[in-house]
C-alpha positions, 0 to 999 in steps of 0.5 A, a space after each residue: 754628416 757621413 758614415 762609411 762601413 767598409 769591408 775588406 779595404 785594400 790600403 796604400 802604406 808609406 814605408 819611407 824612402 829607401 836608399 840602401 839594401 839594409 834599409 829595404 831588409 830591415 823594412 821587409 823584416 819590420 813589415 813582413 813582407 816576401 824577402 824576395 821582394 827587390 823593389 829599385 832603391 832611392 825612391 819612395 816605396 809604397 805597399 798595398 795592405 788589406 784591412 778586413 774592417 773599418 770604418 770612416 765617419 764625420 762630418 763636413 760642411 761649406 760655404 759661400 758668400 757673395 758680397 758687395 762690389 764683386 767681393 767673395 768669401 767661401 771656405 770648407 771644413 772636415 773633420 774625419 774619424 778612421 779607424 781600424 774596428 779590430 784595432 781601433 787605431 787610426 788610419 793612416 795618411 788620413 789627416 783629422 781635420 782640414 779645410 780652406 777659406 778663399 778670398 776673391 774678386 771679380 770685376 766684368 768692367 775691368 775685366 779683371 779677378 783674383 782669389 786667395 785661397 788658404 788650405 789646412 790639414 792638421 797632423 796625421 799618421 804616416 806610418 806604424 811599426 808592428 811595435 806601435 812606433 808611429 812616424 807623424 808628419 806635422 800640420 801644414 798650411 798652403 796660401 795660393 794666390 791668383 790673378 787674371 785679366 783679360 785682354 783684347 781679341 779673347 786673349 787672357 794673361 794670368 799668374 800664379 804664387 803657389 804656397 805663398 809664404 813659403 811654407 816648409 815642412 820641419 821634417 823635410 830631409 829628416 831621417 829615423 834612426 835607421 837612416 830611413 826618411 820617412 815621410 811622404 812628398 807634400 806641398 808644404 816641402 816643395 816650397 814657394 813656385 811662380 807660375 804665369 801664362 797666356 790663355 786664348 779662348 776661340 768660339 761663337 759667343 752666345 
């Protein structure tokens, strides 16, 4: 269980990406920000905001099994409470409830191991108007699979499917009313990607 009482937070905030001067001032006028602030278009654009009283709480746990013939289980789990104490509103970019669980194997005779990991986040809040409008972005999984096998002179060839299903956020290349869109990059929007190398370890054994 854990409880963060903090004062005086400095706080990143999403204001979407920004592709046009009359989108940059109706974020300015919306946010109250300087107008002489000319931040580069055609990027995504951060601002730092102070909240003068929050807090954070939950709680989490994990675990992790060995089983039988060099199998494994683990996983982990959070659920997170953060809010605003002059508001009560939720914080954003801060997601109630993720985790994981991860699969493995590992076999010295074969010289061989590979593990399935799954990672959850549920919905969270991206951004909020001074109106009350929130933009949500939606829940996601990610399944990552790996696999080693070691070879002869300490050399060890791997590979790698990073979000193995493909997983695609709905909400990618969307935009709002104004022609803003409004979410942020995650793993859920850039798709499915390969990856495999050759690793060389040198050194004394012990």
């Amino acid at each position: 269980f854990f409880r963060n009482d903090v004062r005086n937070l400095i706080d990143s905030v999403s204001l979407g990406f920004i592709a046009t001067p009359a989108q940059l001032n109706a974020v300015i006028a919306a946010n109250g920000i300087d107008p002489a602030f000319r931040p580069a278009l055609g990027r995504l654009l951060f601002f730092y905001k102070n909240l003068s009283n929050i807090y954070t709480q939950g709680v989490e746990f994990d675990t992790e099994l060995v089983l039988p013939k060099g199998f494994t289980f683990g996983g982990a789990y959070t659920y997170l409470d953060a809010r605003d104490k002059n508001t009560d509103l939720y914080l954003l970019s801060r997601s109630r409830h993720q985790g994981f669980v991860k699969f493995g194997y590992n076999s010295a005779f074969y010289g061989f191991r590979t593990n399935l990991r799954g990672s959850f986040y549920s919905s969270w809040t991206v951004s909020r108007t001074a109106a009350g409008v929130e933009t949500t972005a939606p829940a996601f999984q990610i399944w990552d699979l790996y696999a080693a096998k070691s070879l002869p002179k300490r050399l060890e060839i791997y590979g790698a499917v990073d979000n193995l299903f493909d997983n695609q956020d709905p909400n990618s290349g969307l935009t709002q009313a104004n022609g803003i869109t409004p979410l942020p990059l995650n793993r859920a929007e850039i798709g499915r990607s390969l990856r495999i190398g050759l690793r060389w370890s040198f050194g004394k054994d012990k």
